[in-house]
N, CA, C and O atoms as CSV, one atom per row, in Angstrom:
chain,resi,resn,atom,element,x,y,z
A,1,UNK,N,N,0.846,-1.174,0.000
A,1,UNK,CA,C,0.000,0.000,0.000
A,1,UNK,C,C,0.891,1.236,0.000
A,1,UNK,O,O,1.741,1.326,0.886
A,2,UNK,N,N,0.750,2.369,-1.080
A,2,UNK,CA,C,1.189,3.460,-0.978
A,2,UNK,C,C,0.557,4.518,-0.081
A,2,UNK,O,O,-0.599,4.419,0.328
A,3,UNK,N,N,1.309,5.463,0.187
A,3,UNK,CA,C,1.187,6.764,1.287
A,3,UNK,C,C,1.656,7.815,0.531
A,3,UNK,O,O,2.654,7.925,-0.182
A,4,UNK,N,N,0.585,8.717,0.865
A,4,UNK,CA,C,1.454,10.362,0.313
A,4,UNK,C,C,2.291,10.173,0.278
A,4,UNK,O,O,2.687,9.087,0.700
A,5,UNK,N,N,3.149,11.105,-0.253
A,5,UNK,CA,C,4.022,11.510,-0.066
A,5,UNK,C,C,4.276,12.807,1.682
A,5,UNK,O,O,3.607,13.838,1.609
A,6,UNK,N,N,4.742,12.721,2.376
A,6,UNK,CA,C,4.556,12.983,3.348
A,6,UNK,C,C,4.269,12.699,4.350
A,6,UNK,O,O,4.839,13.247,5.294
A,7,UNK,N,N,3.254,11.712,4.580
A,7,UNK,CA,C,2.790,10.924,5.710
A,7,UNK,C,C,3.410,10.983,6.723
A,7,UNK,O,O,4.600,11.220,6.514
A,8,UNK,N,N,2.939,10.788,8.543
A,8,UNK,CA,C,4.009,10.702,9.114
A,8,UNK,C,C,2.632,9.687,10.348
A,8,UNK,O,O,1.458,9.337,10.474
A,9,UNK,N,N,4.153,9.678,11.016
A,9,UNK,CA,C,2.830,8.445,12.643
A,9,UNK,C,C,4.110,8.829,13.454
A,9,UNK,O,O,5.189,9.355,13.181
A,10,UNK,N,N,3.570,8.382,14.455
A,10,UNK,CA,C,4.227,8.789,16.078
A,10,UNK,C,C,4.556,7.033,16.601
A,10,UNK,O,O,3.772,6.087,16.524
A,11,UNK,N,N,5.622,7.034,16.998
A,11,UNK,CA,C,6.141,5.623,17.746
A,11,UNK,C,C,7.031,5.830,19.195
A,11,UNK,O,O,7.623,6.851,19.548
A,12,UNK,N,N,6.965,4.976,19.665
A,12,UNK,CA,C,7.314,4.207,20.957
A,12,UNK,C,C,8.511,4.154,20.459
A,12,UNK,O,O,8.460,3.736,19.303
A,13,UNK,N,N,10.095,4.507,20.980
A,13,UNK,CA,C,11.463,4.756,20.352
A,13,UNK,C,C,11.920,4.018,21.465
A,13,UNK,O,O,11.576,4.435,22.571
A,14,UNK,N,N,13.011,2.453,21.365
A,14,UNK,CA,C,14.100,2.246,22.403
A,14,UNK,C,C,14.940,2.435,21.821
A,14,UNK,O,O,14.893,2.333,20.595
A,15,UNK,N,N,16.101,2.808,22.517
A,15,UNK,CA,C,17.444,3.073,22.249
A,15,UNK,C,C,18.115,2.110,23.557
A,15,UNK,O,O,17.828,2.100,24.754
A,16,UNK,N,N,19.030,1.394,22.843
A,16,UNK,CA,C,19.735,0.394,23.795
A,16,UNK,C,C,21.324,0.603,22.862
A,16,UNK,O,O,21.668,1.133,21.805
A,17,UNK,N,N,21.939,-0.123,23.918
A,17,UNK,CA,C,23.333,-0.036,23.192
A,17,UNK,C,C,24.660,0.887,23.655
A,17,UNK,O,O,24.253,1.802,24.371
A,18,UNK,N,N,25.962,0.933,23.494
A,18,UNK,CA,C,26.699,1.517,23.786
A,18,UNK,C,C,26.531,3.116,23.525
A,18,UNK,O,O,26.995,3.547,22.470
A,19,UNK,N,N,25.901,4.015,24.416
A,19,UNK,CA,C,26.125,5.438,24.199
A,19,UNK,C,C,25.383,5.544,23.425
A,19,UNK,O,O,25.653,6.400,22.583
A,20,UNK,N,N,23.602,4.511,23.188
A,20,UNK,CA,C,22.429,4.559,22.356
A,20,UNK,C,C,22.413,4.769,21.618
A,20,UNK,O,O,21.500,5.394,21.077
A,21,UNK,N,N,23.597,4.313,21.023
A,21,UNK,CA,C,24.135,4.085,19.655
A,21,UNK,C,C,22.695,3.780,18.631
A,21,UNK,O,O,22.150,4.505,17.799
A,22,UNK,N,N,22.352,2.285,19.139
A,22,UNK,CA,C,21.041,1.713,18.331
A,22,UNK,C,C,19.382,2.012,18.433
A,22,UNK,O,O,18.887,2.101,19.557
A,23,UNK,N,N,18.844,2.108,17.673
A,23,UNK,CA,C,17.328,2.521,17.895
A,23,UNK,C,C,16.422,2.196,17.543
A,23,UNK,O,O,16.617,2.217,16.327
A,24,UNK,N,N,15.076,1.742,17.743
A,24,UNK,CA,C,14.443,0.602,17.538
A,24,UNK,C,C,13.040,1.469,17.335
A,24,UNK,O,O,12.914,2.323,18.213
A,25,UNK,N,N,12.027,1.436,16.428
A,25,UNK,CA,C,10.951,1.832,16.763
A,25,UNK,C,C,10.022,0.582,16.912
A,25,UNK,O,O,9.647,-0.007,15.899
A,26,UNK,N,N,9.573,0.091,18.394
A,26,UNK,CA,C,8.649,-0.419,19.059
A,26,UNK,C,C,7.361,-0.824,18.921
A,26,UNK,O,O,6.977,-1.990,18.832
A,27,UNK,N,N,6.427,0.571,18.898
A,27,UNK,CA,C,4.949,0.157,18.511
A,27,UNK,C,C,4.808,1.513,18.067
A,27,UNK,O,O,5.485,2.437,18.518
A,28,UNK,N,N,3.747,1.656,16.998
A,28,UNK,CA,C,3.738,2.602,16.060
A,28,UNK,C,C,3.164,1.899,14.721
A,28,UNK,O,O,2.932,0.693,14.634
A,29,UNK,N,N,2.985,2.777,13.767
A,29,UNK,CA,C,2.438,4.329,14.003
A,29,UNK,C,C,1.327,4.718,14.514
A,29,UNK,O,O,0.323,4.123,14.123
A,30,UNK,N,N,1.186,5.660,15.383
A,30,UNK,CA,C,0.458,6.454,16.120
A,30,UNK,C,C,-0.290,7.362,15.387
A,30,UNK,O,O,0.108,7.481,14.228
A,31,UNK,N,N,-1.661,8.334,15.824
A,31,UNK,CA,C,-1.803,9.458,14.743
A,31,UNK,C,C,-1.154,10.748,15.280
A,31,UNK,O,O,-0.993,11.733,14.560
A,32,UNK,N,N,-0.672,10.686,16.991
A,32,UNK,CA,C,-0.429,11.518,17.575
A,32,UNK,C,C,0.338,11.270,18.627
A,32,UNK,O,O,0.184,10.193,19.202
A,33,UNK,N,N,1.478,12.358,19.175
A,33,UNK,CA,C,2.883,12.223,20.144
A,33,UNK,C,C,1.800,11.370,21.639
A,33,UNK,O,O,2.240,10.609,22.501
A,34,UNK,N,N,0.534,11.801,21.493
A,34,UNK,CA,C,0.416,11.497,22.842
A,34,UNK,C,C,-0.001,10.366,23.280
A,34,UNK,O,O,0.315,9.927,24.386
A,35,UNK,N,N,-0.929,9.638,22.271
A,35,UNK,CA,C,-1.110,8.351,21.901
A,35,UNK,C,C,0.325,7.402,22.021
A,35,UNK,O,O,0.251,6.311,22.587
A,36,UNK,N,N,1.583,7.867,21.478
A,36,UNK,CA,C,2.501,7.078,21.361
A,36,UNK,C,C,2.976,6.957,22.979
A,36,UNK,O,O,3.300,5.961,23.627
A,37,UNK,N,N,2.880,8.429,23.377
A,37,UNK,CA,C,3.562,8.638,24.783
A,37,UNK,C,C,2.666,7.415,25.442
A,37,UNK,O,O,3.271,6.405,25.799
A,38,UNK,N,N,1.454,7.478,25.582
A,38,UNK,CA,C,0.240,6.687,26.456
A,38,UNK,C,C,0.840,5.211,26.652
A,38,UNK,O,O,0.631,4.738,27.769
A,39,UNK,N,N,1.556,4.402,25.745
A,39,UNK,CA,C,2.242,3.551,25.354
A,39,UNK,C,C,3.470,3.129,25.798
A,39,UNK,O,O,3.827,1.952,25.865
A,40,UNK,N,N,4.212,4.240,26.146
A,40,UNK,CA,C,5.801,3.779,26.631
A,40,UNK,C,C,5.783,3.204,27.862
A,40,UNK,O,O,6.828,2.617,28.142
A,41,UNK,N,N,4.818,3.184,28.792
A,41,UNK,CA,C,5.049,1.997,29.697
A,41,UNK,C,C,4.913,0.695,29.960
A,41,UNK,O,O,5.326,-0.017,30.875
A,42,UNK,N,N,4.002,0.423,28.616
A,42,UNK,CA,C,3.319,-0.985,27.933
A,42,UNK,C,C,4.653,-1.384,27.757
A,42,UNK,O,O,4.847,-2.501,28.237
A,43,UNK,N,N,6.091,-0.644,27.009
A,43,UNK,CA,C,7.065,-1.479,26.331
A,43,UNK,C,C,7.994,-1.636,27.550
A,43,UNK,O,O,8.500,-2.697,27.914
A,44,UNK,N,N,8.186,-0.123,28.277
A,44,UNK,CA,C,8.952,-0.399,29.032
A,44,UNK,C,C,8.890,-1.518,30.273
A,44,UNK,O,O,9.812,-2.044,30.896
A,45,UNK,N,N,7.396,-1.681,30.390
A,45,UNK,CA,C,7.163,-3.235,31.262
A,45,UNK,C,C,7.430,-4.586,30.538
A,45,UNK,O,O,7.766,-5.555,31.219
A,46,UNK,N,N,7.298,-4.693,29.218
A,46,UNK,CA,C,7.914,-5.827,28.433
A,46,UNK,C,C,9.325,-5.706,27.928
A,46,UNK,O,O,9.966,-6.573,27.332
A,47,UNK,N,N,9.593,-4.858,28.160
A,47,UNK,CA,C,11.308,-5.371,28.022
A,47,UNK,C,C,12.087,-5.590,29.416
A,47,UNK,O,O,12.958,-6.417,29.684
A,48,UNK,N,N,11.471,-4.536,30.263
A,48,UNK,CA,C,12.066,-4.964,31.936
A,48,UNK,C,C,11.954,-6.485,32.425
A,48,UNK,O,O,12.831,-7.051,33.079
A,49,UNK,N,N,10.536,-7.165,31.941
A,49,UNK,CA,C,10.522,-8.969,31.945
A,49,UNK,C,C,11.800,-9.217,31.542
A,49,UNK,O,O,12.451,-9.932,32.304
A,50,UNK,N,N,12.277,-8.870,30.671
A,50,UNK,CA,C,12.426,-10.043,29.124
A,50,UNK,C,C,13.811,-9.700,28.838
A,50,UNK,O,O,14.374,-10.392,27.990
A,51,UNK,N,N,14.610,-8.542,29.516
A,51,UNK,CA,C,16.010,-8.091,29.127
A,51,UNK,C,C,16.670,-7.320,30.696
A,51,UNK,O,O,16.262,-6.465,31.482
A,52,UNK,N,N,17.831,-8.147,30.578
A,52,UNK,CA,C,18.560,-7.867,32.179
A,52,UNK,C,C,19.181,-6.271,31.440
A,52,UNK,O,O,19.404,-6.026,30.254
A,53,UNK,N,N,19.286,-5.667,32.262
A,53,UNK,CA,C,19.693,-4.206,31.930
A,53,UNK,C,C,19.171,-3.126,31.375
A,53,UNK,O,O,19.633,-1.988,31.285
A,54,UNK,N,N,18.170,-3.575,31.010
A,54,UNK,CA,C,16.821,-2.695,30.189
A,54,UNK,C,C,16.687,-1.356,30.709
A,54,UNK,O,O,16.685,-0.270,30.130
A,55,UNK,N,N,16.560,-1.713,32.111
A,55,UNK,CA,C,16.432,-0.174,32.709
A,55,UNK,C,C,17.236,0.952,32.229
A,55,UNK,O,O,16.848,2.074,32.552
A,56,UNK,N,N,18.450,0.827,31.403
A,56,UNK,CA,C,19.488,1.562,30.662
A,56,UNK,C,C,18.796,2.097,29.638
A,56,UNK,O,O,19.093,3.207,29.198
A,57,UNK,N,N,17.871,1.423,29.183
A,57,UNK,CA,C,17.518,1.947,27.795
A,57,UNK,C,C,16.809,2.900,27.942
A,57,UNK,O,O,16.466,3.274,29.063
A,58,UNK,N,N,16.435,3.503,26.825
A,58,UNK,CA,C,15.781,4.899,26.874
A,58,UNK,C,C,14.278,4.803,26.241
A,58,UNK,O,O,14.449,4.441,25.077
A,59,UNK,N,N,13.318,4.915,26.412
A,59,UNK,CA,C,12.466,4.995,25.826
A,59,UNK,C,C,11.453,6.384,25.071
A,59,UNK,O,O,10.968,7.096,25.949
A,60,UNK,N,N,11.214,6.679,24.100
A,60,UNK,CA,C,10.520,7.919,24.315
A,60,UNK,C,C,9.313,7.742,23.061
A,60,UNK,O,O,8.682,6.777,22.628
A,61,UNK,N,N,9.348,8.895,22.804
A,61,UNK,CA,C,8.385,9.113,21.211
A,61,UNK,C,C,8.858,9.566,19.958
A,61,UNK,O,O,9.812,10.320,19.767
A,62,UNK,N,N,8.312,9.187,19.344
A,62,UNK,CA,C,9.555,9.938,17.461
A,62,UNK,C,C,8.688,10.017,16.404
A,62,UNK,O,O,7.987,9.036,16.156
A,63,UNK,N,N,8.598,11.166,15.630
A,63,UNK,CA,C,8.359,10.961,14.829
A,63,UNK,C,C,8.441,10.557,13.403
A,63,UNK,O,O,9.131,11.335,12.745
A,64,UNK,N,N,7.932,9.558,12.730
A,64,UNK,CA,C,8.942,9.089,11.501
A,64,UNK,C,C,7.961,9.653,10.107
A,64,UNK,O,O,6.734,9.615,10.188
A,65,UNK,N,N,8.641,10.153,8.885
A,65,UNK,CA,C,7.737,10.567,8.142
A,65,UNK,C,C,8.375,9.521,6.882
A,65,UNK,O,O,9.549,9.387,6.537
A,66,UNK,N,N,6.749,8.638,6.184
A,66,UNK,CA,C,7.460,7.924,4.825
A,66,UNK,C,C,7.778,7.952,3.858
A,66,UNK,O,O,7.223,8.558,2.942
A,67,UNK,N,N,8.635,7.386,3.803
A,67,UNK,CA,C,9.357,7.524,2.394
A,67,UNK,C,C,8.287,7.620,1.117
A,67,UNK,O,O,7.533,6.665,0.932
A,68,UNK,N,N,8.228,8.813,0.213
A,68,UNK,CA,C,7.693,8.705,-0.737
A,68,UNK,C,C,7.092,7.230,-1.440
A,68,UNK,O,O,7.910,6.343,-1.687
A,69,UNK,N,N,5.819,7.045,-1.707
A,69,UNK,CA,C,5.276,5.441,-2.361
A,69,UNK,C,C,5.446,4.291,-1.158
A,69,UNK,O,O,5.166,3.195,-1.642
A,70,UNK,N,N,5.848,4.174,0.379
A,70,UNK,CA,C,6.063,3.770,0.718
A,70,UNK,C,C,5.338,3.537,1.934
A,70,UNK,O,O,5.123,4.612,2.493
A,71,UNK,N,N,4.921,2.652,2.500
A,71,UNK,CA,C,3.882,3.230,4.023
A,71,UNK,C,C,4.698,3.254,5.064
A,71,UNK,O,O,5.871,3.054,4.750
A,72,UNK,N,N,4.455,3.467,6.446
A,72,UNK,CA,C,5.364,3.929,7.182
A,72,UNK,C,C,5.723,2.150,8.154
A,72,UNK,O,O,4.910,1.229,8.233
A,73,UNK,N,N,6.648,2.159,8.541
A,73,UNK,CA,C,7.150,0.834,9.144
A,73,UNK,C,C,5.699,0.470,10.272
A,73,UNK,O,O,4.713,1.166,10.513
A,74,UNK,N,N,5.988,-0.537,10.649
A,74,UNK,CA,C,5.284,-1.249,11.527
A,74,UNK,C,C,6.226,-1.655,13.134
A,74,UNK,O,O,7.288,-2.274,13.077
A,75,UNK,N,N,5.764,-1.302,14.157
A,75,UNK,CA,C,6.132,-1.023,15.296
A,75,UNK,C,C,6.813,-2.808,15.594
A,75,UNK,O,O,6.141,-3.734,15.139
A,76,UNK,N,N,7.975,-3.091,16.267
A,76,UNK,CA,C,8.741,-4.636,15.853
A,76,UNK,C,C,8.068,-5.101,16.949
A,76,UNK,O,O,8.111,-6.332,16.971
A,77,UNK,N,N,7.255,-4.468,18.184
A,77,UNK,CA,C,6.696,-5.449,19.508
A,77,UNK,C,C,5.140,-4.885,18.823
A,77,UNK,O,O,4.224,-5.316,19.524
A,78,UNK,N,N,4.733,-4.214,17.887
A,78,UNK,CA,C,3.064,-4.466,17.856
A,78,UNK,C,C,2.494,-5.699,17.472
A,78,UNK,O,O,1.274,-5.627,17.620
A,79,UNK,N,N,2.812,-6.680,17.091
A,79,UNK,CA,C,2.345,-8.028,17.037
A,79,UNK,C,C,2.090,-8.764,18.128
A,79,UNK,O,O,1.016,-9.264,18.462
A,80,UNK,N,N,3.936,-8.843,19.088
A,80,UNK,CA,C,3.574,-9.182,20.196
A,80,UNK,C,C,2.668,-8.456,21.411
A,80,UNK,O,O,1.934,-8.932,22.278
A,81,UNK,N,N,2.913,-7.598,21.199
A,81,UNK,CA,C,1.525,-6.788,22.265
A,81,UNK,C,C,0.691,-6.691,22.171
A,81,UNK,O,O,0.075,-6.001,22.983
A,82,UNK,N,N,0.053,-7.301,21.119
A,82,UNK,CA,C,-1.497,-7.270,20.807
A,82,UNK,C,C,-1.569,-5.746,20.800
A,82,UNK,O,O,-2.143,-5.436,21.844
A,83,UNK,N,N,-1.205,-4.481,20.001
A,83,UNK,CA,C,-1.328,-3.374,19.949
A,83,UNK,C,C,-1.829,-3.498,18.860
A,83,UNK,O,O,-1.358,-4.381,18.142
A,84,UNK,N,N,-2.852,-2.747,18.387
A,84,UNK,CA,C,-3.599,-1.927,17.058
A,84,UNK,C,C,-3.288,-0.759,16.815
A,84,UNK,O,O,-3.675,0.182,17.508
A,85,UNK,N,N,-2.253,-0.593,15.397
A,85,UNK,CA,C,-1.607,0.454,14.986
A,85,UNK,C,C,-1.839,0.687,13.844
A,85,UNK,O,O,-1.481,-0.144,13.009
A,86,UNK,N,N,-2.321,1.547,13.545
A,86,UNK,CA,C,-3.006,1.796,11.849
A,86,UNK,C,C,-2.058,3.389,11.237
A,86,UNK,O,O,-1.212,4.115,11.759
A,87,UNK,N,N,-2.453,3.380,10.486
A,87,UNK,CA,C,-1.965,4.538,9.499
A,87,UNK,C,C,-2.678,5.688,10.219
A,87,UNK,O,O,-3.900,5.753,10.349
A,88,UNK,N,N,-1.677,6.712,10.739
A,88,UNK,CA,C,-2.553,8.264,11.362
A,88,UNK,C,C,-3.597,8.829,10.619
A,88,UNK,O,O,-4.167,9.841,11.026
């Protein structure tokens, strides 16, 4: 499925890694920062299970806009979280 050109959604952002080097968008897209915000404790309680040191990581909100003809990514824990994330 294509998207404007322009499009954008709001996601759930971890950053793990040496000096958060790496960055992950989570669950997303969102239609809005606050919706995504509403969310960051859903991930940050599933990765605190599931990863020793987690508490290091950073979690926040981001916005990503798609690539021309392209739709915008799909959040890598919205499957497992049973989250419903649609196009903003």
């Amino acid at each position: 499925m294509s998207v404007p050109s322009g499009a954008a959604g709001f996601y759930v952002s971890v950053r793990t890694g040496a000096r958060m080097a790496q960055s992950a968008l989570a669950l997303g897209p969102f239609p809005d920062r606050n919706t995504a915000a509403d969310h960051v404790a859903v991930v940050r309680r599933y990765i605190a299970a599931r990863h020793r040191g987690a508490e290091w990581w950073r979690l926040s909100t981001t916005r990503r806009t798609a690539a021309p003809g392209r739709p915008l990514p799909v959040g890598t824990l919205n499957e497992l979280l049973g989250v419903r994330c649609g196009p903003p």
